[in-house]
Residue frames as a rotation matrix with the C-alpha (Angstrom) as fourth column:
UNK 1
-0.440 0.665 0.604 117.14
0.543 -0.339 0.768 91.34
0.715 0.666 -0.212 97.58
UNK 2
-0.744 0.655 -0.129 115.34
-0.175 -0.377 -0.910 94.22
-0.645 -0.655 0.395 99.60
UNK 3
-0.320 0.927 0.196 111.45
0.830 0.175 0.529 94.27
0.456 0.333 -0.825 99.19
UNK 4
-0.949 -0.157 -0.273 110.32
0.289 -0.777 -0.559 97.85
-0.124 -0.609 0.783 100.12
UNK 5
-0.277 0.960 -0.040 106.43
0.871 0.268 0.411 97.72
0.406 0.079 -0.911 100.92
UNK 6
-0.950 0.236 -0.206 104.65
0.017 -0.618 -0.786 100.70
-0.313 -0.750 0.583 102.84
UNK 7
-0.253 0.967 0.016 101.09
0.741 0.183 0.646 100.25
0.622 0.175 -0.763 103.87
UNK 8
-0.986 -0.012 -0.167 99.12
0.095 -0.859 -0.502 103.74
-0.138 -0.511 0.848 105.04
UNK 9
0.087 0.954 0.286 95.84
0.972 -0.144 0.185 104.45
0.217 0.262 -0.940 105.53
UNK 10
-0.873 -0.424 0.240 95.00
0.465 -0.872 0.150 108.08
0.146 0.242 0.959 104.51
UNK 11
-0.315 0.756 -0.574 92.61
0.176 -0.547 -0.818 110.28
-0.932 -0.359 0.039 105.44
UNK 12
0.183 0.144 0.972 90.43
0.929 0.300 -0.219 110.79
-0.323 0.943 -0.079 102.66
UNK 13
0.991 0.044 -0.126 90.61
0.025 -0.989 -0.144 115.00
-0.131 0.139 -0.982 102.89
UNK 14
0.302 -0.870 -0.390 94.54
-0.818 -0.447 0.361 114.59
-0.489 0.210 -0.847 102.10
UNK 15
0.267 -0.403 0.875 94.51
0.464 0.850 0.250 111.61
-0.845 0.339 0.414 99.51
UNK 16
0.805 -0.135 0.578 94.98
0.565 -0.123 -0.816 113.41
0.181 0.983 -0.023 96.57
UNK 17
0.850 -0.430 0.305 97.51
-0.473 -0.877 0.083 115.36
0.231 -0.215 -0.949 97.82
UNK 18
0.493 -0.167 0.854 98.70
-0.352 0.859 0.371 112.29
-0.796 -0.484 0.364 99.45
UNK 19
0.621 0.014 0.784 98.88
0.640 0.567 -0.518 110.02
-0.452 0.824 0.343 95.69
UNK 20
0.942 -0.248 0.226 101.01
0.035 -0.596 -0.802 113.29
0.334 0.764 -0.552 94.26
UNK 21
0.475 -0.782 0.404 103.43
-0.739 -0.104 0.666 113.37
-0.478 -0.615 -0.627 97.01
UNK 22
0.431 -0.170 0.886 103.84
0.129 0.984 0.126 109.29
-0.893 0.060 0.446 96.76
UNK 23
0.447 -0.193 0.873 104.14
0.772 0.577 -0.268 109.27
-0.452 0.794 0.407 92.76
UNK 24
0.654 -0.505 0.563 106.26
-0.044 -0.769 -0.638 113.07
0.755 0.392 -0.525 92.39
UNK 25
0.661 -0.260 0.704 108.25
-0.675 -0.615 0.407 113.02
0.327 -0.744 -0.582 95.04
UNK 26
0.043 -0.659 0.751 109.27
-0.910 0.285 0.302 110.26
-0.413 -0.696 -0.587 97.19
UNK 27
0.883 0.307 0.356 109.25
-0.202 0.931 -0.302 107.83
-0.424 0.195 0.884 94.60
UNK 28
0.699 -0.707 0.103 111.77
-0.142 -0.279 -0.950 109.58
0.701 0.649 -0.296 92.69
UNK 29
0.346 -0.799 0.492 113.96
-0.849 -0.490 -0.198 109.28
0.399 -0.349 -0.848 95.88
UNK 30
0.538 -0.300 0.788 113.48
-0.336 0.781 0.527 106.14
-0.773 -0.548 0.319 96.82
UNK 31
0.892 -0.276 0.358 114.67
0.435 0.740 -0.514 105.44
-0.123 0.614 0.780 93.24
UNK 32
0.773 -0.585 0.247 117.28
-0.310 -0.687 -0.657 107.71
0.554 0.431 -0.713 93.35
UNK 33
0.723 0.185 0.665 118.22
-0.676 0.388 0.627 105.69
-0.142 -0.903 0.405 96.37
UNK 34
-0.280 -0.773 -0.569 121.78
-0.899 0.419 -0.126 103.77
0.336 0.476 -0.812 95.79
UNK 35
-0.584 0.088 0.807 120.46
-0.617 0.598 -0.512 101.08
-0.528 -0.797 -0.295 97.96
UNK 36
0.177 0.749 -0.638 118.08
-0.770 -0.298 -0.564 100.87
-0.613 0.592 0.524 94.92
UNK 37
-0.628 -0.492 0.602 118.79
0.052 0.746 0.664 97.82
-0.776 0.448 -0.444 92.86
UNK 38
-0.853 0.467 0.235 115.23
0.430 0.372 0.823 97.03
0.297 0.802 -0.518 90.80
UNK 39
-0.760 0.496 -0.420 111.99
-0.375 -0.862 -0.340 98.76
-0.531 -0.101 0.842 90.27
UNK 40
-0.797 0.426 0.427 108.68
0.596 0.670 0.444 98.54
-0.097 0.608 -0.788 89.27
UNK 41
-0.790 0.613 0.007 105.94
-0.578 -0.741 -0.342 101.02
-0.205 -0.274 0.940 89.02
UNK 42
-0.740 0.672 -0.030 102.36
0.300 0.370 0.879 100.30
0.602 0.642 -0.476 88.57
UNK 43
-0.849 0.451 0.274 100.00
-0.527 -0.752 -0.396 102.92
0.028 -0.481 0.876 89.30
UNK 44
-0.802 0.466 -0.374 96.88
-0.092 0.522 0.848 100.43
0.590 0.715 -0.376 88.77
């Protein structure tokens, strides 16, 4: 089982920008990611 965590502290002048990247972008690749097995989102 992998467990793929990332903890970041963000300036606040580039969180929103930040939070779009994270949940367009490089989520989609990590899931696109063969290494990829299981998934969960939860934006909460």
């Amino acid at each position: 089982m992998i467990i793929y965590n990332v903890t970041i502290n963000i300036d606040e002048t580039v969180h929103d920008k930040w939070i779009d990247w994270m949940r367009n972008k490089h989520i989609n690749d990590v899931l696109t990611n063969t290494l990829t097995m299981f998934w969960k989102q939860d934006y909460s």
